[in-house]
TITIKOL-818381 format. One record per residue (C-alpha): x, y, z; residue number from 0. Coordinates in pm, 1 decimal, m for minus. Example, Ala and Ser with C-alpha at 12.3 -4.5 7.8 and 13.67 -1.06 7.14 Angstrom:
# residues 2
         u         v         w  resi
    1230.0    m450.0     780.0     0
    1367.0    m106.0     714.0     1
//
This chain:
# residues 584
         u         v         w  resi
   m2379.4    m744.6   m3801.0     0
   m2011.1    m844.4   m3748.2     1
   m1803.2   m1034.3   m4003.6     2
   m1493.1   m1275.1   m3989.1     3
   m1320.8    m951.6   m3842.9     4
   m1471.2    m614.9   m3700.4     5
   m1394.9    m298.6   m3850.6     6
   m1048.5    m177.6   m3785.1     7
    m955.1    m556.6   m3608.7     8
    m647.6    m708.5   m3779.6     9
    m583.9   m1083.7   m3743.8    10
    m312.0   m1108.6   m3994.7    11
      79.0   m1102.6   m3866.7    12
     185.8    m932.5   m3570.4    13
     206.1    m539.9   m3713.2    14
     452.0    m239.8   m3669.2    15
     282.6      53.6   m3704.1    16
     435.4     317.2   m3961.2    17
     548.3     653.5   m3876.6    18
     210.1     794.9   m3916.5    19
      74.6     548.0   m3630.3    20
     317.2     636.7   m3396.7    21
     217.7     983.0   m3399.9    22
     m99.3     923.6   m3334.1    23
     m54.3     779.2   m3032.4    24
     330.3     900.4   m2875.5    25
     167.8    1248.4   m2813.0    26
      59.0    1169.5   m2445.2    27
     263.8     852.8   m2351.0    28
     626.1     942.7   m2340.7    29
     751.2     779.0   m2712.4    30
    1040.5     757.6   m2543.1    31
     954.8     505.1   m2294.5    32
     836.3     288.6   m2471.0    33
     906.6      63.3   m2766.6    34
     654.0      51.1   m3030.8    35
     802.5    m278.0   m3139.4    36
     730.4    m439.0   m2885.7    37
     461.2    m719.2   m2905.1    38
     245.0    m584.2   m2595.5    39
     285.3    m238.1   m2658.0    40
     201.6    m273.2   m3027.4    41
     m96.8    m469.8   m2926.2    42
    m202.9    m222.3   m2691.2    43
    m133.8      73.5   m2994.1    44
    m360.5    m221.0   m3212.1    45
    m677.6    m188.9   m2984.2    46
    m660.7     145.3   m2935.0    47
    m702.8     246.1   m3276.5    48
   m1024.6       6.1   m3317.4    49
   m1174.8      61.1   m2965.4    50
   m1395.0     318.7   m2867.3    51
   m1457.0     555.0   m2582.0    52
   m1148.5     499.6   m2468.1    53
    m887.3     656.4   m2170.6    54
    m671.1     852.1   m2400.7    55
    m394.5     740.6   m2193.5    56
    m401.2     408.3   m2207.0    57
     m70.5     355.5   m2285.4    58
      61.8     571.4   m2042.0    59
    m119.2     426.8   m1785.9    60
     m34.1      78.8   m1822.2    61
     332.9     217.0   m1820.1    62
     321.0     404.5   m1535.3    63
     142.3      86.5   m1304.9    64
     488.1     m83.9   m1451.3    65
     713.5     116.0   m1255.5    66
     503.6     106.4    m938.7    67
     535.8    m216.7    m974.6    68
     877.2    m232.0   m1011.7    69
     952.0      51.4    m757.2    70
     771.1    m162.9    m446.4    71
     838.6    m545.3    m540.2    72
    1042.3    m565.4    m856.7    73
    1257.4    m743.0    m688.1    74
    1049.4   m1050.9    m589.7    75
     862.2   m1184.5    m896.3    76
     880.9   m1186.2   m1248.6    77
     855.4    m944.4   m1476.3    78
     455.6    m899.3   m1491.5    79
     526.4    m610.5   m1770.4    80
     285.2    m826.9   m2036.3    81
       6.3    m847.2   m1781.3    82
      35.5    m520.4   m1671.3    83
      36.8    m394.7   m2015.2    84
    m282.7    m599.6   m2091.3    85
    m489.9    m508.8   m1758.0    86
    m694.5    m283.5   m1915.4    87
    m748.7    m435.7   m2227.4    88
    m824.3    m799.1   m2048.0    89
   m1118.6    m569.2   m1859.3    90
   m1262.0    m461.4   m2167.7    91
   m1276.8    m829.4   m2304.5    92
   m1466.4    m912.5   m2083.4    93
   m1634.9    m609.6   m2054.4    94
   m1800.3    m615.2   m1707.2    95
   m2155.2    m399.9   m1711.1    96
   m2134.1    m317.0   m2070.4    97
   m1920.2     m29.3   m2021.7    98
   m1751.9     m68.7   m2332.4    99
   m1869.0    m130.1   m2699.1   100
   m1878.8    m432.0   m2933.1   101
   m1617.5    m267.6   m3071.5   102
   m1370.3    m231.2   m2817.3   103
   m1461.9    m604.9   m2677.9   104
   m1367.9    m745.7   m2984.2   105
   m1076.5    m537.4   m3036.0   106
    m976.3    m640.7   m2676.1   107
   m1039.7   m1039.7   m2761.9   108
    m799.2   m1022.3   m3062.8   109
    m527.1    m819.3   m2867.0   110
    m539.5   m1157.4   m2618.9   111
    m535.7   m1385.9   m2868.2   112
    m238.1   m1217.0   m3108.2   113
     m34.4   m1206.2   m2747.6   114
    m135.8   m1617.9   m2659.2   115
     m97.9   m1715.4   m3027.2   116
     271.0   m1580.1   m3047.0   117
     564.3   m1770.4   m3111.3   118
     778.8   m1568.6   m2870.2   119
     556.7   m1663.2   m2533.6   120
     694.0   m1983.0   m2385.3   121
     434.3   m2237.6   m2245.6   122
     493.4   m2166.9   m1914.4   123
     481.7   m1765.4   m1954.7   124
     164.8   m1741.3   m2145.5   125
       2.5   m2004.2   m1840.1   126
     158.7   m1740.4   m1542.8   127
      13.6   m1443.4   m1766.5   128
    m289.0   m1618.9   m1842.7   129
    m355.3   m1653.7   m1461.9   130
    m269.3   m1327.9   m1326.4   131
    m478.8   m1149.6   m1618.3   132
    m760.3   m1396.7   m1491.2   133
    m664.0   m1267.5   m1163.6   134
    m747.5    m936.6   m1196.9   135
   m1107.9    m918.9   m1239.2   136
   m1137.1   m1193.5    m917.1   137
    m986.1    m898.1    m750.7   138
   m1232.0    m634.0    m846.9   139
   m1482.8    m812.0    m760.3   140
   m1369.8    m911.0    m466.6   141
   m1289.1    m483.6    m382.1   142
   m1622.9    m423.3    m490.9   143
   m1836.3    m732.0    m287.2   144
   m1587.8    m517.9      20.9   145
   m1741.4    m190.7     m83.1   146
   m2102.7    m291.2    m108.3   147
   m2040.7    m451.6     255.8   148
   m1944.3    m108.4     363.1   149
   m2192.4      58.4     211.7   150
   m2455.0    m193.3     410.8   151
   m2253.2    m119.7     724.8   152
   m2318.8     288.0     682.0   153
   m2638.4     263.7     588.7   154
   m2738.9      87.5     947.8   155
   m2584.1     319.1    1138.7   156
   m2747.8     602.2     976.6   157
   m3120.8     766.0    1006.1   158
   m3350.5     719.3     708.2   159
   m3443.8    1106.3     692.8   160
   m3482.3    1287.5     382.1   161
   m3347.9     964.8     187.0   162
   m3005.9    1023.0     326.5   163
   m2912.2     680.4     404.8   164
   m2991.7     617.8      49.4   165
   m2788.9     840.8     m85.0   166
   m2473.2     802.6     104.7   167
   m2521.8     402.8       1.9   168
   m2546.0     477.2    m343.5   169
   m2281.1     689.2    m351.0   170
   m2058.9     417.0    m199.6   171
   m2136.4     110.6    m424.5   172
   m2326.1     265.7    m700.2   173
   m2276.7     501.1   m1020.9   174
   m2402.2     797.8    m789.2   175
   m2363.1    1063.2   m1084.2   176
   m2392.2    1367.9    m839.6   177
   m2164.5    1541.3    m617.2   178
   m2056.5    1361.1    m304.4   179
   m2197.8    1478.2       9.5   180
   m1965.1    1631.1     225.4   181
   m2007.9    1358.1     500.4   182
   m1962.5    1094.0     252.0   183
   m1596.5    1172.8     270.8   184
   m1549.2    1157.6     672.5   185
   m1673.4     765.9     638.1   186
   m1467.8     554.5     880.1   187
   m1282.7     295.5     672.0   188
   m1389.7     m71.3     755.8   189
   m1076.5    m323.2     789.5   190
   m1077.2    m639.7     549.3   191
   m1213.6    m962.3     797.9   192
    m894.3   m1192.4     837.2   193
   m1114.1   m1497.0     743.8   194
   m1191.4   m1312.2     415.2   195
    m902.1   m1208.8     328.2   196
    m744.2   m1557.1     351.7   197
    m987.3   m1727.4     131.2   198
    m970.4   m1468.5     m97.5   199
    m574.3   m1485.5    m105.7   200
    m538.8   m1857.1    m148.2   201
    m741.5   m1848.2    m480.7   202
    m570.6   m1573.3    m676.1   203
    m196.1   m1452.2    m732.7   204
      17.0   m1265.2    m474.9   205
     161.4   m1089.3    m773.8   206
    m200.6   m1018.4    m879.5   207
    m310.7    m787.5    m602.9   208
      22.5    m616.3    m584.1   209
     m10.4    m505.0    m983.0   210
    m417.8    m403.9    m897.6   211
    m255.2    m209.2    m581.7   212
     m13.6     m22.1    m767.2   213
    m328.1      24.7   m1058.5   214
    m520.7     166.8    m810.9   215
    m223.0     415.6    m688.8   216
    m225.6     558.7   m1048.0   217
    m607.1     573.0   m1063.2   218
    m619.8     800.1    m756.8   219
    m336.7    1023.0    m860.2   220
    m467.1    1025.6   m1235.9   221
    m847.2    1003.3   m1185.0   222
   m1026.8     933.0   m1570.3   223
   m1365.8     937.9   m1456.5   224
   m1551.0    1259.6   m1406.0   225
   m1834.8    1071.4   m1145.1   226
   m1716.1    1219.1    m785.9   227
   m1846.8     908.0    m654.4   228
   m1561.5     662.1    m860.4   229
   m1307.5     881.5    m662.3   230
   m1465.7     819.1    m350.2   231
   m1479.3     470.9    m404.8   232
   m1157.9     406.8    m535.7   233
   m1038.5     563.5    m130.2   234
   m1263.2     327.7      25.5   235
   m1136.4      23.7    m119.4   236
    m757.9     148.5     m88.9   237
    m793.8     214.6     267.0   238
   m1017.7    m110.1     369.4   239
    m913.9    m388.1     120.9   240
    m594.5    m304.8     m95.7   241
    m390.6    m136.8     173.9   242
    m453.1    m410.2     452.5   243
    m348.7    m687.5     178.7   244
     m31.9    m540.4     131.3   245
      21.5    m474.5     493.8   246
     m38.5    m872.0     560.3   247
     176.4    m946.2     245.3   248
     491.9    m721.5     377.8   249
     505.8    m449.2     161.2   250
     387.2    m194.1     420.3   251
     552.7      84.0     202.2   252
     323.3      31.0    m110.2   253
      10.9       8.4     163.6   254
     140.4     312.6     327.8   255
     143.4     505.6     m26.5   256
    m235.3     339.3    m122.5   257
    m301.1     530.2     259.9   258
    m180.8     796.0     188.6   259
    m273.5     905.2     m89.3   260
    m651.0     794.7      21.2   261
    m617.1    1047.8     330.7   262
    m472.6    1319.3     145.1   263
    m790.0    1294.1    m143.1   264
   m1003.9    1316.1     173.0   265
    m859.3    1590.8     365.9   266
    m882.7    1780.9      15.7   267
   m1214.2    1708.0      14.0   268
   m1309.0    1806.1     326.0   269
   m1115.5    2130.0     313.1   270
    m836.5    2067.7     519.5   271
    m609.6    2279.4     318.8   272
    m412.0    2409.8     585.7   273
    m289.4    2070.3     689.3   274
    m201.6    1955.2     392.7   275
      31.3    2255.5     330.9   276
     199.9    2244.3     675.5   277
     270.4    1866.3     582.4   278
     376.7    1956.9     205.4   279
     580.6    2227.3     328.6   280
     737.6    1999.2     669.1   281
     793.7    1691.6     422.9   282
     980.6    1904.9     113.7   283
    1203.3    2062.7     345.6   284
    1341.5    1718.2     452.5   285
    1428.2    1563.5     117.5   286
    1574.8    1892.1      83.6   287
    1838.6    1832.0     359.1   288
    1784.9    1476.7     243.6   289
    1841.0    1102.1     414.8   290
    2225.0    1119.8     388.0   291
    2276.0    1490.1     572.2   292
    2043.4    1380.2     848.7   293
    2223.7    1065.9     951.3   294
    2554.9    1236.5     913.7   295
    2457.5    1474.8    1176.3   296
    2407.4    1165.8    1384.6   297
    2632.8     894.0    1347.1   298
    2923.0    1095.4    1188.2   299
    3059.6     962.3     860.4   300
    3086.5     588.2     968.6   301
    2733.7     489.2     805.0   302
    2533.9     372.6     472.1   303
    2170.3     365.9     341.1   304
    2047.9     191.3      91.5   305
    1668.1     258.1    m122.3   306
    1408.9      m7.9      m3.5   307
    1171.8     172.3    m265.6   308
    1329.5     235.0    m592.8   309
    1258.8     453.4    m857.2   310
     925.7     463.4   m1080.6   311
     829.3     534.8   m1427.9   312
     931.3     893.2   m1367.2   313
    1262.9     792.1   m1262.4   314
    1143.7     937.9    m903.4   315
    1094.6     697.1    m574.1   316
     703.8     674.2    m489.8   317
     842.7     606.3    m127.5   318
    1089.7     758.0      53.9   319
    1167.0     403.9     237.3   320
    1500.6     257.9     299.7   321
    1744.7     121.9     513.6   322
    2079.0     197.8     766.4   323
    2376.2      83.3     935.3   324
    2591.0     317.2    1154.9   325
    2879.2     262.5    1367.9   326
    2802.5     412.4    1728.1   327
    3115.0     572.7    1922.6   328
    3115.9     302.5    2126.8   329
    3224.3      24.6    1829.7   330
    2852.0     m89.8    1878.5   331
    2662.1    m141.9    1516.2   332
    2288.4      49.3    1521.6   333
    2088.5     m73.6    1191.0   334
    1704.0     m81.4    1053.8   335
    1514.9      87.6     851.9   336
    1374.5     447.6     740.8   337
    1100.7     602.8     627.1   338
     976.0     984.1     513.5   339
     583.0    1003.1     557.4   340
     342.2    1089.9     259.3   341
     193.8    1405.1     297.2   342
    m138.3    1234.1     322.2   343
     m40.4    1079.2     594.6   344
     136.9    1379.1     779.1   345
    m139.9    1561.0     715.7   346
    m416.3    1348.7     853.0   347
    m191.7    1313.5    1175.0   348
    m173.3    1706.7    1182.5   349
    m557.0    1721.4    1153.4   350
    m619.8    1488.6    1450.7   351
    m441.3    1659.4    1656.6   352
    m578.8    1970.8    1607.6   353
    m267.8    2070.0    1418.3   354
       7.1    2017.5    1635.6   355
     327.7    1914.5    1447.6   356
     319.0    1510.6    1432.1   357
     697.5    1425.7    1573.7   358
     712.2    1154.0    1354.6   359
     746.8    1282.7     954.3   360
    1088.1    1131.2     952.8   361
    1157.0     827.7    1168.0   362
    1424.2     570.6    1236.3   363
    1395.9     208.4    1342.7   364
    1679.7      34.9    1521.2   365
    1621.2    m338.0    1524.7   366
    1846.9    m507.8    1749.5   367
    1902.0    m916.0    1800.6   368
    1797.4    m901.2    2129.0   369
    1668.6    m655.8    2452.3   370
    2056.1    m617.1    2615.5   371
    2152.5    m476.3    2272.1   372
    1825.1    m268.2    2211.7   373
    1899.9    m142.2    2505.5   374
    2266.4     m34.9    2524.6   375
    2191.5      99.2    2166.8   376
    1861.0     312.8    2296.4   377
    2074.7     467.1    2562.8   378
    2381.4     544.0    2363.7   379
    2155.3     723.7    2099.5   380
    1991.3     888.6    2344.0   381
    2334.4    1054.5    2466.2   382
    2478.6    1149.7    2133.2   383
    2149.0    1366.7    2051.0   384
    2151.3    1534.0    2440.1   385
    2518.4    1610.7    2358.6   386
    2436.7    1762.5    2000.5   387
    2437.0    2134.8    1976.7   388
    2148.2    2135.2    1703.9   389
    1970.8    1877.6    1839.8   390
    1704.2    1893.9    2100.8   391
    1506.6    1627.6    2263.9   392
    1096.8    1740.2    2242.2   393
     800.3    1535.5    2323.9   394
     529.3    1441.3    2075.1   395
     204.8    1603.9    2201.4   396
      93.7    1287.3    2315.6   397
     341.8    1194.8    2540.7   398
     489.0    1311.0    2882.6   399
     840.4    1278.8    2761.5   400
    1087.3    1264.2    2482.4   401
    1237.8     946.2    2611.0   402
     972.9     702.1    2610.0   403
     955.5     330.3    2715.5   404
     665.7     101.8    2682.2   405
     660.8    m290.0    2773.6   406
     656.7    m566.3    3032.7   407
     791.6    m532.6    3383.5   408
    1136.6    m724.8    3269.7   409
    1154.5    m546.0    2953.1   410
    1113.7    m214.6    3152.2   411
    1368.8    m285.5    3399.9   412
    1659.5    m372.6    3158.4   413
    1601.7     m51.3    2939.7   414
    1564.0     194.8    3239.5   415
    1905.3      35.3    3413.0   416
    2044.9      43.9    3098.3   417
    1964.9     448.5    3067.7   418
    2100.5     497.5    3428.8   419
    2421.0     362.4    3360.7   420
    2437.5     583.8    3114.2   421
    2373.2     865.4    3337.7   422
    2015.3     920.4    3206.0   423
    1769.5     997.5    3489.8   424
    1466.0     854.0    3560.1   425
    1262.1    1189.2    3580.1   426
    1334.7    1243.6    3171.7   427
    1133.4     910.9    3086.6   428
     797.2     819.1    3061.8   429
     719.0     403.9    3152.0   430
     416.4     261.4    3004.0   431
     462.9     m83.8    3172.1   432
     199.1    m297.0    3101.2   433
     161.3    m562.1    3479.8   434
     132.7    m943.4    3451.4   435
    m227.6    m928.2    3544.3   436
    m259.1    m718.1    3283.3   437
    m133.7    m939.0    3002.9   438
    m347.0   m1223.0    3183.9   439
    m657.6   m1021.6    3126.1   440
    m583.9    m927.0    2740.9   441
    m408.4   m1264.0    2664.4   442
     m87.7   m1070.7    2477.5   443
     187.1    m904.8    2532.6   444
     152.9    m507.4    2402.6   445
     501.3    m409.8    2192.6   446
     818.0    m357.9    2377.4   447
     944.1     m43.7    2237.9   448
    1115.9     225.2    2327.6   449
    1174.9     565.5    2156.8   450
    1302.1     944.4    2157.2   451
    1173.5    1204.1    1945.0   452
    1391.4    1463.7    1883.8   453
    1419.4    1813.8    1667.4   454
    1706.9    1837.3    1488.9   455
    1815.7    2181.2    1330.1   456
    1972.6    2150.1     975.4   457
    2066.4    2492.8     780.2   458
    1919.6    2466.4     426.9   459
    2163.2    2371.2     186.5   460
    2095.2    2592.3    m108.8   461
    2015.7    2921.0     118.9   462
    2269.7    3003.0     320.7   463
    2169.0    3122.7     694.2   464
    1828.4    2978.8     697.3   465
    1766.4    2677.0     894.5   466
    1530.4    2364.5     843.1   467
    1411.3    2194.7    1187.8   468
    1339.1    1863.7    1131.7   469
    1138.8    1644.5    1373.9   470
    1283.9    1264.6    1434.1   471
    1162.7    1003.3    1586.1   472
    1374.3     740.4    1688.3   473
    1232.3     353.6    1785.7   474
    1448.3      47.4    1905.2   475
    1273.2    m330.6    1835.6   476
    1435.6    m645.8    1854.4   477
    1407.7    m886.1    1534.4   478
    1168.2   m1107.6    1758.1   479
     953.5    m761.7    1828.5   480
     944.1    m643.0    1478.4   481
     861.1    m966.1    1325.8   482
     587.0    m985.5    1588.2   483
     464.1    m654.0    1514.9   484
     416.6    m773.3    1171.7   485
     277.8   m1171.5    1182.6   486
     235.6   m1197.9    1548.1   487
     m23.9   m1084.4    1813.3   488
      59.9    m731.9    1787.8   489
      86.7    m731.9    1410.8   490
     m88.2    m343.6    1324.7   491
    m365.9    m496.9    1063.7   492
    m508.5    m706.8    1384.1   493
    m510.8    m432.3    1594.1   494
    m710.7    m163.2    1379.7   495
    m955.6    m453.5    1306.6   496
   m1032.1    m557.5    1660.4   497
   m1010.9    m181.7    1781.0   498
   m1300.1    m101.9    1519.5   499
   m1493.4    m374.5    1627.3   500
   m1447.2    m287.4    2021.3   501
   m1534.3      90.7    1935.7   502
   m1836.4     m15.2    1722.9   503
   m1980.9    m234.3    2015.0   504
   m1898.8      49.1    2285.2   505
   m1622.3    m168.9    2478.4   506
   m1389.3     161.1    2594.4   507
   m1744.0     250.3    2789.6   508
   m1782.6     m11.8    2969.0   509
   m1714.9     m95.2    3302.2   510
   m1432.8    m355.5    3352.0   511
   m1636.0    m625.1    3536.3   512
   m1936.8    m583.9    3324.0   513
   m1969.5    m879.8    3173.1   514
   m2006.6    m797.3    2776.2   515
   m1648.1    m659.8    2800.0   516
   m1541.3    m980.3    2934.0   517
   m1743.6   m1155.6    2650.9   518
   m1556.9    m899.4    2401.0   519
   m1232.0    m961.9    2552.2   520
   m1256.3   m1346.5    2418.3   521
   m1369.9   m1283.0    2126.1   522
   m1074.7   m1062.6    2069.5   523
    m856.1   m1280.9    2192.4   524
   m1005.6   m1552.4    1948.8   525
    m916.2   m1229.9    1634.7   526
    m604.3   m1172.3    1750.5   527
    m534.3   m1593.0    1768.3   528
    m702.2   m1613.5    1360.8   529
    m489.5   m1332.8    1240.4   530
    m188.2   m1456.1    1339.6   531
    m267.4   m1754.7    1146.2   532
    m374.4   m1613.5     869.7   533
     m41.3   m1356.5     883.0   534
     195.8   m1670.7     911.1   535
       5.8   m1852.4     651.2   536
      60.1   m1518.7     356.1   537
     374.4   m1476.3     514.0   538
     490.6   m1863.6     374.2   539
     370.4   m1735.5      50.7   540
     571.0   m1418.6       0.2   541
     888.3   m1607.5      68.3   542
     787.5   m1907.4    m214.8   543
     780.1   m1594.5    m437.8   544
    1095.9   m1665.2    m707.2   545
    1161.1   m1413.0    m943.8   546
    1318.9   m1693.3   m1171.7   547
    1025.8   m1883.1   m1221.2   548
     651.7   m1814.8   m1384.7   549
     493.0   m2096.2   m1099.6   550
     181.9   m1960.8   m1058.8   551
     m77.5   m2043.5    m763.0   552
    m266.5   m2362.4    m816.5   553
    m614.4   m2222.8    m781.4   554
    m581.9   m1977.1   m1031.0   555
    m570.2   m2207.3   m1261.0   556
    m977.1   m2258.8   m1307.4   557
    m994.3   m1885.3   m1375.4   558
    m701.7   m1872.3   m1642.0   559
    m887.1   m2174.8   m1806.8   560
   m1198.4   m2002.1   m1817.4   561
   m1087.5   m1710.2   m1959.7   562
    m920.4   m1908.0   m2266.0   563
   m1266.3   m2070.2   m2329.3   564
   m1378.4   m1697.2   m2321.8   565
   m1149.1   m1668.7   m2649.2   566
   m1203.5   m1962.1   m2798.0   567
   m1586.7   m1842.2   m2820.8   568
   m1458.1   m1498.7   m2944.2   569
   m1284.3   m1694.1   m3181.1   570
   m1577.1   m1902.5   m3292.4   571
   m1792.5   m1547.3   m3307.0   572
   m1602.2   m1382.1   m3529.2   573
   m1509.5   m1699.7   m3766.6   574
   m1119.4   m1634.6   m3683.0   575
   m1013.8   m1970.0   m3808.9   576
    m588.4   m1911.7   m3879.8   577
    m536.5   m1808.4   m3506.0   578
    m523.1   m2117.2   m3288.1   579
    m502.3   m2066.4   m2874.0   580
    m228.6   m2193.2   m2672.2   581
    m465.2   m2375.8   m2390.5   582
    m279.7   m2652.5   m2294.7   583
//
């Protein structure tokens, strides 16, 4: 039977722990990094020494999620460090399937309350932390209701024999304690619906789901549990619900690490060693010429980059993301972005395609104001790499040609004049131009892109004589494109959704005037139409983020309420009557 206070559960002042303390728990968690008097860290050092059963790196953890955090969006909230610090210990509170002990709960309850009961947290602080630690078991939920859906998906599309479909389900939304089955891992990932995803995103925190995404990055390159299954799980629900919420909220780079890492884990699984070497191997060979060296073998000396992605816990970037300006021979200004695929990624590409050499590890995005200067900027490009002596233009296996141009007729046109001019022939270019009658029947436009891939040959710069080739690939957008490709009817999230969907109903078999393609073409077109609401709508969130100001998202208010009535009954249990809770 508990008293006023369980054993080892202090509810006197805020405590520093001694020397002896700090020991105990600095071993694993970099003492260095963190301050032990600090008020969330000590509270976190606090719990730990009354819970039980707990991840012995705790600390560590909560630290590292930090400088994800930091690394992707730092740059366009508050600091969430008090949140993030208490994620775990908020979980454990309210202690979801009785995972954790009395113990620990209570432990967990007091941690709260010392943080919510101290001077030093303004009003309007301990409300935004209050919500987005009420957030954060909406969320799991929410990844876990998204799971169980799969897992009812898989299980109709699979035979009952020898109680396979039942073990494949359990092993997707249950505590399957044995090893996965093979087959498990090759699951197709199922995309987030867009109506779903809205509701869900206009009841909790934006910053919420990007702190559980970058939680979830830790968790799958630092597993804790030993069940095969939890692994498993945790890629499901980064490739079919975290990483499409942070492609719709803009931060494709902390989506395209969730991805990666998720394929990677798979592949691994699976056995595909040998890709994921030939991508480790492609992808360390190109930070070791490095961003700067490649570019200056381009544009000369007249150029910049700056880190879109900055550095984590580690002090290292999770993402090799960025962006450019160059000046062009000409006087003309080329600038975009960057990015360096994840081996995951690389790898998975590799595998597809039967292990051909993806031309795309590294690749370069000019975005241009408008089609005339795409264009002149395409074809200028594409005449400083024929003209480079270590440079040579190469197809990707998919294509017909290195110099590739897909869009409408009058797109088309003012690219491939723009390339003659430049003395480019026709013959070297492969047009993927998409008819009016064809835009009539699909009801959008396809992207207007254009693109060269490219090998560039690089000697190492530590070993003299030996020499790095690095494949490049090379896009030009206009802003109206790229922002298109991103909220608008091409935006990538609507496309793998509808393209699931159309596979799943066997649309790509079907004859073009049978009429259940036409009936799937609407209904497509009806997607496409709800995503790009949906898009805009997230879209008008991310920019009200302010990283001056603790406003927090109206809805989430219910939630942060109820969990301060939560501990008020902790308080009330245990017969804590000097601590008082900030609730109003």
């Amino acid at each position: 039977m508990r008293t006023k206070a369980s054993p080892g559960v202090h509810t006197g002042e805020h405590n520093t722990p001694n020397p002896a303390d700090k020991q105990e728990f600095s071993s694993q968690q970099y003492p260095e990094k963190y301050n032990s008097d600090d008020l969330v860290d000590s509270l976190a050092i606090n719990y730990l020494r009354a819970a039980s059963r707990e991840r012995p790196d705790l600390i560590e953890h909560a630290h590292r999620v930090y400088g994800l955090v930091k690394a992707f969006a730092g740059d366009l909230m508050p600091d969430t460090r008090d949140a993030i610090m208490l994620h775990d210990i908020v979980s454990r509170f309210r202690n979801p399937d009785g995972k954790y002990s009395q113990e620990s709960r209570d432990a967990a309850g007091i941690a709260l309350l010392r943080y919510f009961t101290d001077p030093r947290i303004p009003h309007d602080k301990a409300r935004y932390m209050r919500n987005l630690l009420s957030d954060f078991d909406e969320i799991e939920v929410a990844a876990g209701r998204h799971r169980k859906t799969l897992a009812d998906e898989v299980a109709a599309s699979l035979p009952n024999e020898n109680n396979r479909r039942k073990d494949i389900v359990s092993v997707i939304s249950d505590r399957y304690e044995g090893v996965v089955p093979r087959e498990a891992w090759a699951i197709s990932e199922a995309r987030i619906d867009p109506e779903y995803m809205k509701d869900f995103l206009q009841t909790v925190n934006i910053e919420s789901v990007i702190i559980k995404a970058c939680e979830l990055i830790d968790n799958l390159e630092h597993p804790v549990s030993n069940r095969e299954s939890a692994l498993l799980q945790d890629v499901l629900e980064a490739e079919s619900f975290y990483a499409p919420l942070c492609e719709v909220l803009g931060l494709e780079a902390l989506g395209s690490k969730l991805l990666g890492l998720a394929k990677r884990i798979r592949l691994e699984k699976l056995n595909k060693f040998a890709s994921i070497e030939q991508a480790r191997d492609m992808l360390f060979n190109i930070k070791t010429v490095g961003v700067r060296r490649i570019l200056e073998n381009i544009f000369g000396d007249k150029y910049d980059v700056s880190l879109v992605v900055g550095p984590d816990y580690s002090g290292e970037c999770p993402a090799v993301v960025g962006e450019f300006a160059a000046q062009l021979p000409s006087g003309r200004l080329t600038s975009g972005n960057y990015r360096l695929k994840s081996v995951g990624s690389y790898a998975d590409k590799s595998d597809r395609d039967n292990g051909n050499m993806p031309m795309d590890p590294f690749a370069l995005m000019d975005i241009s104001p408008d089609i005339e200067s795409s264009a002149k900027n395409f074809a200028e490009i594409v005449q400083i790499l024929s003209d480079l002596p270590n440079v040579e233009l190469q197809k990707a296996t998919s294509k017909k040609s290195a110099i590739y141009i897909q869009g409408a007729s009058d797109y088309v046109e003012i690219i491939t004049q723009t390339l003659a001019e430049a003395g480019i022939d026709k013959s070297q270019i492969q047009i993927k131009e998409q008819t009016e009658a064809d835009i009539e029947k699909k009801g959008y436009k396809k992207m207007e892109v254009s693109k060269v891939t490219f090998i560039t040959r690089q000697e190492h710069p530590y070993k003299p004589g030996e020499i790095i080739n690095i494949p490049i690939e090379f896009q030009f957008l206009t802003k109206d494109e790229r922002q298109r490709s991103r909220t608008g009817d091409i935006a990538h999230i609507a496309y793998k959704y509808i393209d699931a969907k159309l596979k799943k109903e066997g649309y790509y078999k079907l004859p073009d005037d049978d009429p259940k393609k036409q009936e799937l073409d609407e209904e497509a077109r009806e997607t496409r139409k709800l995503f790009v609401g949906v898009l805009n709508d997230i879209h008008d969130r991310m920019s009200r983020l302010n990283p001056n100001s603790y406003e927090t998202n109206g809805q989430s208010d219910e939630g942060g309420e109820k969990l301060f009535h939560e501990l008020e009954h902790l308080l009330k249990e245990l017969d804590i009557i000097e601590l008082e809770l900030l609730n109003n």
